[in-house]
DSSP file (Angstrom, degrees, kcal/mol; ACC not computed):
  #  RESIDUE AA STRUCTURE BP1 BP2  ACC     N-H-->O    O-->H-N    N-H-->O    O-->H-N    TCO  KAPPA ALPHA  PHI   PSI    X-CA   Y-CA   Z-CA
    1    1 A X              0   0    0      0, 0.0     0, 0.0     0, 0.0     0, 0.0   0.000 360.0 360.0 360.0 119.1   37.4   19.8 -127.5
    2    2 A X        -     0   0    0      1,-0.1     2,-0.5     2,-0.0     0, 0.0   0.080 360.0-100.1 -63.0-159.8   39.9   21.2 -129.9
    3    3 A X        -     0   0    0     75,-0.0     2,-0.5     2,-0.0    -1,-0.1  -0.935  26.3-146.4-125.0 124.9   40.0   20.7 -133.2
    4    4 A X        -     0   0    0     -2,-0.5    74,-0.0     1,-0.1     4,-0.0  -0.696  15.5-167.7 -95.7 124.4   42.3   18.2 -135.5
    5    5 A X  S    S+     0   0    0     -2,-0.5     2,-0.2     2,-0.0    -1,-0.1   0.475  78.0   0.1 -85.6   3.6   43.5   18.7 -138.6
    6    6 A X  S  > S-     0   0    0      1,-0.2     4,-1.0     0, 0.0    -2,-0.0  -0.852  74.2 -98.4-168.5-176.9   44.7   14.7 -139.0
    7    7 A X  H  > S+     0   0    0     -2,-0.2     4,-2.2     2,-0.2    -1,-0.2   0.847 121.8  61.8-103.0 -64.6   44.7   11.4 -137.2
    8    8 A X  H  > S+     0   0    0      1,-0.2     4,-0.8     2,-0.2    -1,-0.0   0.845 106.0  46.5 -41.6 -46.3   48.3   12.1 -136.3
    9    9 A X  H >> S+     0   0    0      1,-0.2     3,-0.7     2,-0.1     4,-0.7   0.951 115.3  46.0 -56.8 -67.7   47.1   15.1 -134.5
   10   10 A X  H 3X S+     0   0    0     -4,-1.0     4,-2.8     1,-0.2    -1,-0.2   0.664  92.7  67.3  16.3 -91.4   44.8   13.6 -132.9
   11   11 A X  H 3X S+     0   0    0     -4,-2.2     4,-2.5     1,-0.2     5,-0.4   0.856  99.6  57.0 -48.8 -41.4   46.1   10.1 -131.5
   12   12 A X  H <X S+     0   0    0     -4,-0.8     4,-4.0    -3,-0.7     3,-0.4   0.998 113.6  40.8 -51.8 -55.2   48.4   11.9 -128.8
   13   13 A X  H  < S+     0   0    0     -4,-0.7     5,-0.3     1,-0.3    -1,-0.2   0.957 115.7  51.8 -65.0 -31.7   45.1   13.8 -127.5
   14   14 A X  H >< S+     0   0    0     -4,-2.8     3,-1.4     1,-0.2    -1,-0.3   0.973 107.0  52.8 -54.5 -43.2   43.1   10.3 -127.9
   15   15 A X  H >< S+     0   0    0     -4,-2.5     3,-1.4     1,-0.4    -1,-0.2   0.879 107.6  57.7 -77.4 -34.8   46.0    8.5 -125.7
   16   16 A X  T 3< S+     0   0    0     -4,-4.0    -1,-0.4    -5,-0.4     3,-0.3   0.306  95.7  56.4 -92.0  41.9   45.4   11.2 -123.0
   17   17 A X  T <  S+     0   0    0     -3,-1.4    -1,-0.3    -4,-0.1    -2,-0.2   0.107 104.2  57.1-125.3   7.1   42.1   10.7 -122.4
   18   18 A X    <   +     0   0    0     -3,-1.4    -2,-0.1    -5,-0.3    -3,-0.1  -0.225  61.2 128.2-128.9  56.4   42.8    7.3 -121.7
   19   19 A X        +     0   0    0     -3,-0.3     2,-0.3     4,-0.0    -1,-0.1   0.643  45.6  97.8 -95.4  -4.7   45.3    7.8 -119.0
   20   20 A X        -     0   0    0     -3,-0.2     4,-0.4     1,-0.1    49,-0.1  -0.654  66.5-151.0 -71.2 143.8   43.4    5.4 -116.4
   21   21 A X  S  > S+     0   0    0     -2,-0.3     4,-2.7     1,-0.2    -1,-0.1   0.710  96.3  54.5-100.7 -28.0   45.2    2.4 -116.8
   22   22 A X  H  > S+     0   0    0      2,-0.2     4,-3.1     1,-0.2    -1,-0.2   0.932 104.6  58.4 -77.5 -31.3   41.7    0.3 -115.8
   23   23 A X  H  > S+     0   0    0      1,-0.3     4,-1.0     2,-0.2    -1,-0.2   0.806 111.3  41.4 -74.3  -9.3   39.7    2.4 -118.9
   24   24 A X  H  > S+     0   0    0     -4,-0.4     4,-2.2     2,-0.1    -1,-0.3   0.832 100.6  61.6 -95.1 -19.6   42.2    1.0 -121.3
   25   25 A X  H  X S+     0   0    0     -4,-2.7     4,-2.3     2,-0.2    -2,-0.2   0.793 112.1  49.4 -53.0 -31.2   42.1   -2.2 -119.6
   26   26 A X  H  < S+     0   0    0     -4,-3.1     4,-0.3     2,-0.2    -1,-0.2   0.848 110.6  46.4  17.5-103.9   38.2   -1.5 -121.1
   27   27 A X  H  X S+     0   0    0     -4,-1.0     4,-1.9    -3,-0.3    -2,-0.2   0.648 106.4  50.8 -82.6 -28.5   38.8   -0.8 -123.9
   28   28 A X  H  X S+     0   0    0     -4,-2.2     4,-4.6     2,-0.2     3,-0.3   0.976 110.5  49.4 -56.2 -64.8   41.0   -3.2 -124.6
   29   29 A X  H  X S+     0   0    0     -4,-2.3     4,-2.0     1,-0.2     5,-0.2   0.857 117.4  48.8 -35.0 -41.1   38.4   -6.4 -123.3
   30   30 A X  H  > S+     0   0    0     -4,-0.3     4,-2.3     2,-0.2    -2,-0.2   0.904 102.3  52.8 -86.9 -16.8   35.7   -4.7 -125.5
   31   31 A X  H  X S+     0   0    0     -4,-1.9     4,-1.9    -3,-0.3     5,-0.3   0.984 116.4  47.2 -66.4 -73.7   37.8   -4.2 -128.8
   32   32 A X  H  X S+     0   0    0     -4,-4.6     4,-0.8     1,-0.2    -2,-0.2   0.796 110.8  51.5 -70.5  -3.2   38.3   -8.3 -128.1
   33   33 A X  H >X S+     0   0    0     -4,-2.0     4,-2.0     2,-0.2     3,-0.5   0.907 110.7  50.5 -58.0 -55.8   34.4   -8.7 -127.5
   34   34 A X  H 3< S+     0   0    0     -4,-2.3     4,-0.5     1,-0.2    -2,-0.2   0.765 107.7  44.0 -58.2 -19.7   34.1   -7.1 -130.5
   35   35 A X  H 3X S+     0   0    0     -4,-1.9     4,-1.3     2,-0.1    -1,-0.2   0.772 118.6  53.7 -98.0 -14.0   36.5   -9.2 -132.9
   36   36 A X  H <X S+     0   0    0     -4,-0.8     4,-2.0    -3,-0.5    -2,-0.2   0.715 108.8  46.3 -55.5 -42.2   34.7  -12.3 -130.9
   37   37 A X  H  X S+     0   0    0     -4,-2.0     4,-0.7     2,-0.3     5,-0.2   0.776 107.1  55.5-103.8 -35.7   31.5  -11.2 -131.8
   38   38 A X  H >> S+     0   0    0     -4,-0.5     3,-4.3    -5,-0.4     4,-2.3   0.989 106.4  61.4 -58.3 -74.7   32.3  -10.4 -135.7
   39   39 A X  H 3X S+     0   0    0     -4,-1.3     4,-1.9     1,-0.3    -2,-0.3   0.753 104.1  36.8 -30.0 -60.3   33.2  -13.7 -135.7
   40   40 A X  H 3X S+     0   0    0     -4,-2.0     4,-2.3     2,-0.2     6,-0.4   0.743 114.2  61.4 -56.6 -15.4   30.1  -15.4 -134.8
   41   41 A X  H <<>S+     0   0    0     -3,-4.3     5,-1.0    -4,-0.7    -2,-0.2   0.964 113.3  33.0 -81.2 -70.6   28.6  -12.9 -136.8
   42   42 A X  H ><5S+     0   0    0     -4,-2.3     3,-1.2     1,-0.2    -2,-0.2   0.905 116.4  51.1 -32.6 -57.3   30.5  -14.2 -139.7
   43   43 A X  H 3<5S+     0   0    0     -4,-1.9    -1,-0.2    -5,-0.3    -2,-0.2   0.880 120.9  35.3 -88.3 -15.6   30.7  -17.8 -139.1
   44   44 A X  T 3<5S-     0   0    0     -4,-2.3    -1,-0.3     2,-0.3    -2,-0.2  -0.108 101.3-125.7-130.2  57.4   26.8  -18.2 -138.5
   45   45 A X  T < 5 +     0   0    0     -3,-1.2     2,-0.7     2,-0.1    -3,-0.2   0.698  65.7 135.8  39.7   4.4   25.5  -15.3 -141.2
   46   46 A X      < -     0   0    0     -5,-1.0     3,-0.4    -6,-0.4    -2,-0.3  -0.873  37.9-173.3 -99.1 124.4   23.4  -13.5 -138.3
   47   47 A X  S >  S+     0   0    0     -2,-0.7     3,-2.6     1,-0.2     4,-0.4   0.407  70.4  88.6 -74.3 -13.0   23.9  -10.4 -138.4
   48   48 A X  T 3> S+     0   0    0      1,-0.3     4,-0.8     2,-0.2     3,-0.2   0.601  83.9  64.8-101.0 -16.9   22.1   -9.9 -135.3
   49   49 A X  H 3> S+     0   0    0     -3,-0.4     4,-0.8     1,-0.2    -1,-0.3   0.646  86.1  71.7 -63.5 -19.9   25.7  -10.4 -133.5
   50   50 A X  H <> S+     0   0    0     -3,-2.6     4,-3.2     2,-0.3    -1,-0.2   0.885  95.4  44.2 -68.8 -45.8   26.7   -7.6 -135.0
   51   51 A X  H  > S+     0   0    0     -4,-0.4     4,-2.4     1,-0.3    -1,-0.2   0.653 111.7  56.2 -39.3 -39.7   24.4   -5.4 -132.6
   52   52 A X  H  X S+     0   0    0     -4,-0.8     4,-1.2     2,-0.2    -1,-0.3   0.908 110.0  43.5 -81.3 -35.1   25.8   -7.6 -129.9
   53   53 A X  H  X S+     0   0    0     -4,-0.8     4,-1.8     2,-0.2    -2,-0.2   0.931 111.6  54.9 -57.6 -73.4   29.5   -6.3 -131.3
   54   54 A X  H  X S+     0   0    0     -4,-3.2     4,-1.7     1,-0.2     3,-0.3   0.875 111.3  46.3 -15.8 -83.6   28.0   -2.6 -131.5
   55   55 A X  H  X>S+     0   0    0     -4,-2.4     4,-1.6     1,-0.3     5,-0.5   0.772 112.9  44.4 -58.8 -40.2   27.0   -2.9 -127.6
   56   56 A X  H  X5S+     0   0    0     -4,-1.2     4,-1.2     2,-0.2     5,-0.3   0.861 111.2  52.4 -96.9 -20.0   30.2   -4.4 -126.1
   57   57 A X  H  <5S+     0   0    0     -4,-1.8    -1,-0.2    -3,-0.3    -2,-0.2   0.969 124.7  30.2 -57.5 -54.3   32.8   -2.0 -128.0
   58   58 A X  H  <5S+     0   0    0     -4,-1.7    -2,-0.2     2,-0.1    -1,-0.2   0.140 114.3  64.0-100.6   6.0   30.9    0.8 -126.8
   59   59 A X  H  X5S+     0   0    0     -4,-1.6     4,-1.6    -5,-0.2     3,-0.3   0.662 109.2  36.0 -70.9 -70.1   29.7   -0.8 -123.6
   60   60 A X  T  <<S+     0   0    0     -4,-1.2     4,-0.3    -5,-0.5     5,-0.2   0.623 116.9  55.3 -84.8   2.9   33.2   -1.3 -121.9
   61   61 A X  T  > S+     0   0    0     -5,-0.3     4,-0.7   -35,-0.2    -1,-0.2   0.890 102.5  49.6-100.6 -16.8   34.5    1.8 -123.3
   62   62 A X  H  > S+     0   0    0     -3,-0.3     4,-4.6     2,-0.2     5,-0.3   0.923 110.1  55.0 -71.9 -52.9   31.9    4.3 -122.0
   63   63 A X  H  X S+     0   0    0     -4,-1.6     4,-1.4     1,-0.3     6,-0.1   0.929 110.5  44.9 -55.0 -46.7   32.4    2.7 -118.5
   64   64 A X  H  >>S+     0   0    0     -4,-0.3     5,-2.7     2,-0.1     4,-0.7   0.939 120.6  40.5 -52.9 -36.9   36.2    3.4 -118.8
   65   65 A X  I ><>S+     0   0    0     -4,-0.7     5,-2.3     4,-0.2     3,-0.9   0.963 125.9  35.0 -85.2 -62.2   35.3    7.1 -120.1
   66   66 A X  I 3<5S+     0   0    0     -4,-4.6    -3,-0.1     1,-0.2    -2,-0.1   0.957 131.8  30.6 -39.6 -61.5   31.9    7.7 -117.2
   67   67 A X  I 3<5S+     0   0    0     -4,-1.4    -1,-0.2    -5,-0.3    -2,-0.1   0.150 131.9  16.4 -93.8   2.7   33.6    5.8 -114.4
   68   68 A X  I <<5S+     0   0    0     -3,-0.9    -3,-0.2    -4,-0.7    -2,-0.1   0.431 123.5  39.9-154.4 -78.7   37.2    6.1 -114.6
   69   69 A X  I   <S-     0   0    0     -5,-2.7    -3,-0.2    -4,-0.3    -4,-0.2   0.853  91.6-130.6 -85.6 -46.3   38.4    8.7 -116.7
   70   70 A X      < +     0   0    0     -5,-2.3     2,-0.2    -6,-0.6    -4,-0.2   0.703  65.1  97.9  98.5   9.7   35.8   11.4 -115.8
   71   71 A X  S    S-     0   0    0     -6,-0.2     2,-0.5    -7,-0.2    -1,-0.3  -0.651  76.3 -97.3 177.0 -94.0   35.0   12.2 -118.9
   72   72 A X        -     0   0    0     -2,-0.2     4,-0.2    -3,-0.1   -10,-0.0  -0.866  48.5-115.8-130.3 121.1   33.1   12.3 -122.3
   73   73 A X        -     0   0    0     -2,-0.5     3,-0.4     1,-0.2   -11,-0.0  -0.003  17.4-122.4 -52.7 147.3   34.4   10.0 -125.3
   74   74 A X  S >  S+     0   0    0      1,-0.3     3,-1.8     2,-0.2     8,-0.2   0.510 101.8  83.0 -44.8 -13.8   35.8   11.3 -128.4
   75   75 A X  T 3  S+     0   0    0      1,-0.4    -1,-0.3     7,-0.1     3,-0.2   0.110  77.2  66.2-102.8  34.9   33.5    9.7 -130.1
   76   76 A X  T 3  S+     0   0    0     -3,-0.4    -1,-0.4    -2,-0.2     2,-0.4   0.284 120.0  18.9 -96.2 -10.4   30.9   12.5 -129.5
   77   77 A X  S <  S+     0   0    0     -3,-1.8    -1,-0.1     2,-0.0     5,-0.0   0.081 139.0  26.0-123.0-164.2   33.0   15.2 -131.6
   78   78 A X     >  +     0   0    0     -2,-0.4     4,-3.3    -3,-0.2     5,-0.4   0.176  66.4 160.9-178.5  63.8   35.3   13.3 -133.6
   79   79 A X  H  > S+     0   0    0      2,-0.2     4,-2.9     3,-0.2     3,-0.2   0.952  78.3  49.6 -71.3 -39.6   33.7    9.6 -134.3
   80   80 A X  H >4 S+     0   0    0      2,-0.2     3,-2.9     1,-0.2     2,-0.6   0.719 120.6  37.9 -38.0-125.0   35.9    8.6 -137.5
   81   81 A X  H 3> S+     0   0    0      1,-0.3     4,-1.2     2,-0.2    -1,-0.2   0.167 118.8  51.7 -39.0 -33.5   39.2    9.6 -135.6
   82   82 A X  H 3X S+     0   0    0     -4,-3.3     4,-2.6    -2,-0.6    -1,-0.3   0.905 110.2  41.3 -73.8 -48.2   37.8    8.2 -132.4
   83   83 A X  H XX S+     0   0    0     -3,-2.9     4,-1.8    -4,-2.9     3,-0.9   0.999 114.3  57.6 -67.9 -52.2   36.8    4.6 -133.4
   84   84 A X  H 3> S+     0   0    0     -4,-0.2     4,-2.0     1,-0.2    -1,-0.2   0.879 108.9  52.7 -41.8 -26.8   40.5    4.5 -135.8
   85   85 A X  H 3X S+     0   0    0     -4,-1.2     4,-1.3     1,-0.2     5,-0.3   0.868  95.8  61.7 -87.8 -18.7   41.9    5.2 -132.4
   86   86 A X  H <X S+     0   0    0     -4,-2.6     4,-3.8    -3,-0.9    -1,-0.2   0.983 114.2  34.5 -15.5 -77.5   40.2    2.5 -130.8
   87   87 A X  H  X S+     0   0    0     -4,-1.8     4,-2.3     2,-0.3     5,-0.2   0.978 119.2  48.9 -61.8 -65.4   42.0    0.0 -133.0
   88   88 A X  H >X>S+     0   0    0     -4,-2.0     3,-2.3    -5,-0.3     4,-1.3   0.916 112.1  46.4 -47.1 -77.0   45.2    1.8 -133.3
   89   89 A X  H 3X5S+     0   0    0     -4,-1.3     4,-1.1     1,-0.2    -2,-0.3   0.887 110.4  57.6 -38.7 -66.9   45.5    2.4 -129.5
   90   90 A X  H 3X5S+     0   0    0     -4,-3.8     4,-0.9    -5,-0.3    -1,-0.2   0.773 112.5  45.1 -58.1  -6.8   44.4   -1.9 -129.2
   91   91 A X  H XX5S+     0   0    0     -4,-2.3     3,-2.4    -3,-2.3     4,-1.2   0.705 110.4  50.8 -79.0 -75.3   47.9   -2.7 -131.7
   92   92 A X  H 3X5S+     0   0    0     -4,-1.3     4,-1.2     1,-0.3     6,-0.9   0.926 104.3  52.7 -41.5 -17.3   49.8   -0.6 -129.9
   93   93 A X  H 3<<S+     0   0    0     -4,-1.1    -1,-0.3    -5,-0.6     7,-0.2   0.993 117.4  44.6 -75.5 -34.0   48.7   -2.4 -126.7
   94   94 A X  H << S+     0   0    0     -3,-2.4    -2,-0.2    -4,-0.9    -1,-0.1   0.798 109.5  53.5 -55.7 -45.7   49.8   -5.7 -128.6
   95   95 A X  H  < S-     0   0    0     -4,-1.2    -1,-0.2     1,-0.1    -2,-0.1   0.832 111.5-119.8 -54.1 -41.5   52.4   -4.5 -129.6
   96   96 A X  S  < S+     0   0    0     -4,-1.2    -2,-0.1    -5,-0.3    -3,-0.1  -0.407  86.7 105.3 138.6 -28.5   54.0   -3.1 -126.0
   97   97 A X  S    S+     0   0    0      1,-0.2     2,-0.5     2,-0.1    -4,-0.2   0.761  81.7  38.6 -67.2 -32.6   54.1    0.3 -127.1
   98   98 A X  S    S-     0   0    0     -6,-0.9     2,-0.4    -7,-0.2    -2,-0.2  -0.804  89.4-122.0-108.1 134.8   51.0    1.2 -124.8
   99   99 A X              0   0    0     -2,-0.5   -75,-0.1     1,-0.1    -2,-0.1  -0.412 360.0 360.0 -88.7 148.4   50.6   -0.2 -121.6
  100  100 A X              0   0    0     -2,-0.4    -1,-0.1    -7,-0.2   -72,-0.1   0.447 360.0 360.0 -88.6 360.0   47.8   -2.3 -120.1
């Protein structure tokens, strides 16, 4: 896996390792499990949702990366850059600019 000297560099290589259309479809469901799951977390002070948060973020996204894409998330070399692209990569899905 090379190596990036920024986020900018980065996000292009993130976007192609999510060029199955179902593993962003994923990522996308577990990024909203995860803002679901903050929420309860939040509105009834158990933290123990958080765990539940943890698991589905990185639950549907593994399955896109194992099962789909063929093969092993950033977020074993480059976790900072990987989880911001998470997020970045779910705007942009809101936005249009990446498709679902």
């Amino acid at each position: 896996m090379p190596r990036f000297a920024s986020f900018r560099e980065f996000y292009p290589f993130y976007l192609g390792e999510h060029a199955h259309r179902t593993s962003r479809r994923l990522h996308f469901v577990g990024s909203c499990g995860v803002l679901a799951l903050v929420a309860v977390a939040i509105a009834t002070r158990n933290p123990w949702w958080l765990l539940g948060a943890l698991l589905c973020g990185y639950g549907f996204a593994w399955i896109g990366h194992f099962f789909f894409e063929k093969n092993r998330p950033a977020t074993f070399k480059h976790p900072f850059y990987s989880f911001a692209g998470d997020w970045v990569m779910f705007v942009d899905i809101l936005r249009g600019r990446v498709k679902l």
